[in-house]
N, C-alpha and C positions, 0 to 999 in steps of 0.2 A: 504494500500500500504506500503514495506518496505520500509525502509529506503535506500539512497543511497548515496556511496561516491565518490569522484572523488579524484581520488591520479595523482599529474602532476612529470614528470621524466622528466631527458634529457639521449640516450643515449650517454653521453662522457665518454668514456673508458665503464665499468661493473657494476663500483659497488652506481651507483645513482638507473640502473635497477636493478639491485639483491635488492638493499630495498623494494623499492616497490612492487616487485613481491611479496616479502616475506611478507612483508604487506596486499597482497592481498590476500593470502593465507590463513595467518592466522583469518583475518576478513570474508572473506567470509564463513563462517560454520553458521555465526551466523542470515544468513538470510539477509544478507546486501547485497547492491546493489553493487558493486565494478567495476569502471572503471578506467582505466592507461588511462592515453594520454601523449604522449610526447610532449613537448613544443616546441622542433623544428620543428618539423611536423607540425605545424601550423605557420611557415613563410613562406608568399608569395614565389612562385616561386620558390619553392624546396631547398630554399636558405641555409635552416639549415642545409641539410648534406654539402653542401659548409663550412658552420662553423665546423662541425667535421672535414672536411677533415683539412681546416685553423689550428685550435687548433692544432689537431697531426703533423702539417708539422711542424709548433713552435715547439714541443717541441722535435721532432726529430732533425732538423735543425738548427733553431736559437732559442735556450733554452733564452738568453738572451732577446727577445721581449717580451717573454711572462711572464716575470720577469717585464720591464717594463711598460707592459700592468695591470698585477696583480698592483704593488703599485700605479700605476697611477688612476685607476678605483677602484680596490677590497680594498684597506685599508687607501686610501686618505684621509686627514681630512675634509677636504673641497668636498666632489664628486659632480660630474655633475648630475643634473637634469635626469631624468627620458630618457631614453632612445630611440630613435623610434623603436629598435626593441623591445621595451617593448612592449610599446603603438600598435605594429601592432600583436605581439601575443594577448594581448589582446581582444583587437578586435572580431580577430577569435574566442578566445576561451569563449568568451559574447555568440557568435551563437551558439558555440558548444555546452555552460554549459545550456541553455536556456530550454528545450526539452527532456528530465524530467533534473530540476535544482536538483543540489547537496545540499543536508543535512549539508554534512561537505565535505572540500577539504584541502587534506595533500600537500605539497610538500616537496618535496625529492631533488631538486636540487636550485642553489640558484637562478639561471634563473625564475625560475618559482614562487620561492617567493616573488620576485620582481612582477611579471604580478599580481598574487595573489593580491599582497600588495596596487598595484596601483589601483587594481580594486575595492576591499575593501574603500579604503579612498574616492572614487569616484561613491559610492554608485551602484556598475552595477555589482556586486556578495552580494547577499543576505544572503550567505551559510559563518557560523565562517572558516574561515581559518587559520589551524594550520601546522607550518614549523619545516620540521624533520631535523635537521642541520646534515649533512651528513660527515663534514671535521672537525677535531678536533678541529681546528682554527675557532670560528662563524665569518669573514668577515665581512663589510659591505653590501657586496649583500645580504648575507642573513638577514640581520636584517632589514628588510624593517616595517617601523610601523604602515603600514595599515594591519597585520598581527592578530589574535587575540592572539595567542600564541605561543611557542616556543620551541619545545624539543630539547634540544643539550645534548652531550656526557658527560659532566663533569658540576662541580658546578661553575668552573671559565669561562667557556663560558655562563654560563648561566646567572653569573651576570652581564657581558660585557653586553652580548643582553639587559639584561633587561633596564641596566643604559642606553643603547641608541635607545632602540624603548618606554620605558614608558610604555611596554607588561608584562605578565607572561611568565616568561620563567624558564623551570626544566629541573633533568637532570633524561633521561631514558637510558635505560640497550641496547647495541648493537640490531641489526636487522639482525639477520644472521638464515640462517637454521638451522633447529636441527640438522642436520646429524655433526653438528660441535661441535656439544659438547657428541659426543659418543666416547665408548672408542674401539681400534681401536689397532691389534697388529704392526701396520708399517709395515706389510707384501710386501704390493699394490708397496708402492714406492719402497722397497729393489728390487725388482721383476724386477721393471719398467725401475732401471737404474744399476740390475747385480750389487749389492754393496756385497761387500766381511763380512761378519761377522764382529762386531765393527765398521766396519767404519762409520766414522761421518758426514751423509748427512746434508750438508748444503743448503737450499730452495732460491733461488734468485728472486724475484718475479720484473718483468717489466712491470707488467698489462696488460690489454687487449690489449692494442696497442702495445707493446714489445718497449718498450722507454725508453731511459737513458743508462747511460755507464756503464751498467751490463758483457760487456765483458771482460773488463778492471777488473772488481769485480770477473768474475769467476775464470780469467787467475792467480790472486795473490793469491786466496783460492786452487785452484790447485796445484802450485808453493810453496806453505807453506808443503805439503807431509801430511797435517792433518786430513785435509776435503775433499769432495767429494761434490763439485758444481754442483747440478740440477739448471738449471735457468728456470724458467715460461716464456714463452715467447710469449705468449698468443697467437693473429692473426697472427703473424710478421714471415711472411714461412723466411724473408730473416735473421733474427735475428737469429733465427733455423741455419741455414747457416753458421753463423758468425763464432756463436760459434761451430758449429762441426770442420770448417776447420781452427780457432784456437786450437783447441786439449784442451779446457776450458772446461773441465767436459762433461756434457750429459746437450742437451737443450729437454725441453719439449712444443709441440703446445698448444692448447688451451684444457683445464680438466675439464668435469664437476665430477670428483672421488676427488677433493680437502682434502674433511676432511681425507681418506685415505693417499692422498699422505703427509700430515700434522701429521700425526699421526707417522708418520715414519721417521720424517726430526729430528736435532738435532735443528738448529735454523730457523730462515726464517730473511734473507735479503733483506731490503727492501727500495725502494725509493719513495715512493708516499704517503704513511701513511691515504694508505683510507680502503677498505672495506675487502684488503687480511687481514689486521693488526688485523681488527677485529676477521675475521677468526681464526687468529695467534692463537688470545686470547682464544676463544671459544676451541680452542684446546689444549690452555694451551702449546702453544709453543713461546717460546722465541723470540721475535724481539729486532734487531740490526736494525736503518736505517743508510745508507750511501750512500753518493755522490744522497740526495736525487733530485726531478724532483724541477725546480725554483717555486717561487710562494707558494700555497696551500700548496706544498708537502715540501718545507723546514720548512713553519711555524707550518705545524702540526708536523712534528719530532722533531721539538724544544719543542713543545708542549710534547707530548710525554714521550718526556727526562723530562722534567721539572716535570711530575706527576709520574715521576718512573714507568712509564709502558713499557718503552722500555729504550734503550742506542744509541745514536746515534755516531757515529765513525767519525772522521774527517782527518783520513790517514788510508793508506794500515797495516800500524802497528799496528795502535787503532784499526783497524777491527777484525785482528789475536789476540792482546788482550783481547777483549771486549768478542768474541768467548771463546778464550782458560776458560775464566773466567765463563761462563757458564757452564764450566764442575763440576765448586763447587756445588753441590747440595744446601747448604744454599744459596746462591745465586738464583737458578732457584728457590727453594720455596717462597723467600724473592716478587721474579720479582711477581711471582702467587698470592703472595696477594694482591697485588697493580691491580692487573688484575681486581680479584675478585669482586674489591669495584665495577668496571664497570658496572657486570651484576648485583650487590645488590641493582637494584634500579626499578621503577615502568616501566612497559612493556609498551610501546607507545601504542601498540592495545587498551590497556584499558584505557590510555588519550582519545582516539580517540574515542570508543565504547560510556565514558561516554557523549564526545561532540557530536554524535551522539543522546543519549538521547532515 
């Protein structure tokens, strides 16, 4: 019998499912068993997509809750006990993993590394459990120390994690599609949004939910006469809206042609500093974050900034600066190498493959 793996996701926003998918993709050639489950889908009473819906109204509406929900819960010194919505995916996901049990199980969100972690320390998952740190920032959520291992992004998240689970934790090369590292003439985007010869399309990315004051972002990059504001604006028909009937560039729905329209942008603006960023990279396109989303998304752009792999702007000024200054070539090559060290490290499939066995 082969082997089999269970990779857990949660989908909030895109890019917790884009790893895993990609994960599963690329493991499965090798004869492996490959299962996704989401982790909200295993709360009682259909209750998780309530949580997605919750999460996105925060950070549409009241960005400030979920600020203080993040340092209250996600980076507290002291955190509360194990949660019952741990304790009840759990549960569930005992009966699920039962009936052929998992070999090995990844997770991809910090939700899940927690049920993972509890289950592990509680002897009721037999299977190593290894956690793919998906935010540039490792949390406390994700560092749960019923865990057996730990793949995060960089070496400084990796000694955090270690110093406070007592685990192994390393640092592996992004998860993204290939199609993001090909090279790619910018046709698709100039195409997509009528750009005039030279002009310098700048990527505004809002995520899958089209969240944060990205119109505010497109209206002053318009207003500068320099750039040429596309915003991503993923699911959000009304954010589409915002911006057409503000006169803020051109808004674009939800794309799965990414690495094209990336290939073709001069930078990508960004607030959330999860799985476009990486993208970014993969393509060797320049990220600026600004006016990032509270919580995760400010700590990883500070993050970010700190390893010189982006510049994070903190006015309308800084932004037009930060921009203007990527037109130095030494500059965009300098940002590239700093990129580069990301992907010069060992592919999580083959952490996994070997924990597989």
């Amino acid at each position: 019998m082969g082997k089999r793996l269970l990779i857990l996701t949660a989908a909030m926003g895109a890019g917790h499912d884009a790893v895993a998918g990609e994960l599963a993709r690329r493991i499965a050639p090798w004869g492996v068993e490959v299962c996704v489950v989401d982790v909200l889908d295993l709360v009682p009473l259909r209750l998780g997509g309530g949580l997605r819906r919750t999460y996105g109204a925060m950070l549409r509406g009241a960005p400030w809750l979920y600020e203080w929900i993040y340092r209250a819960f996600f980076v507290a010194p002291h955190p509360p006990p194990a949660s019952p919505l741990t304790v009840l995916i759990a549960r569930r996901l005992e009966r699920r993993a039962s009936e052929p049990p998992p070999d090995v199980v990844v997770s991809t969100f910090h939700v899940a590394a927690q049920v993972a972690g509890w289950m592990r320390l509680r002897g009721r998952l037999d299977a190593p459990s290894l956690v793919l740190v998906t935010d540039f920032v490792a949390h406390r959520m994700w560092a749960h120390p019923g865990n057996d291992r730990f793949l995060c992004p960089d070496e400084a998240s990796a000694r955090a994690v270690a110093e406070r689970t007592g685990r192994p934790a390393g640092r592996v090369a992004p998860v993204v599609r290939p199609g993001f590292g090909r090279a790619d003439d910018g046709g698709r985007l100039r195409d997509a949004v009528g750009a005039r010869p030279g002009e310098r399309i700048v990527l505004i990315s809002a995520g899958a939910w089209g969240v944060g004051r990205v119109t505010e972002t497109a209206r002053g990059l318009a207003a500068s006469g320099r750039y040429l504001p596309v915003v991503l604006c993923g699911r959000n028909r009304r954010l589409r809206a915002r911006i057409r009937a503000a006169g803020a560039g051109h808004a674009l729905g939800w794309r799965d042609d990414m690495p094209g329209l990336m290939s073709g942008a001069y930078a990508l603006v960004d607030n959330a500093a999860g799985q476009t960023c990486r993208e970014a990279f993969a393509c060797g396109l320049p990220v600026v974050s600004y006016r990032p989303i509270p919580g995760h998304g400010r700590d990883g752009a500070e993050a970010m900034e700190r390893a010189g792999l982006s510049a994070l702007a903190r006015s309308p000024a800084e932004l037009l600066e930060m921009l203007d200054g990527l037109g130095n070539e030494r500059v965009r090559r300098a940002r590239a190498r700093r990129v580069e060290v990301l992907f010069d490290a060992v592919r999580a499939e083959h952490v996994i493959r070997a924990a597989l066995g």
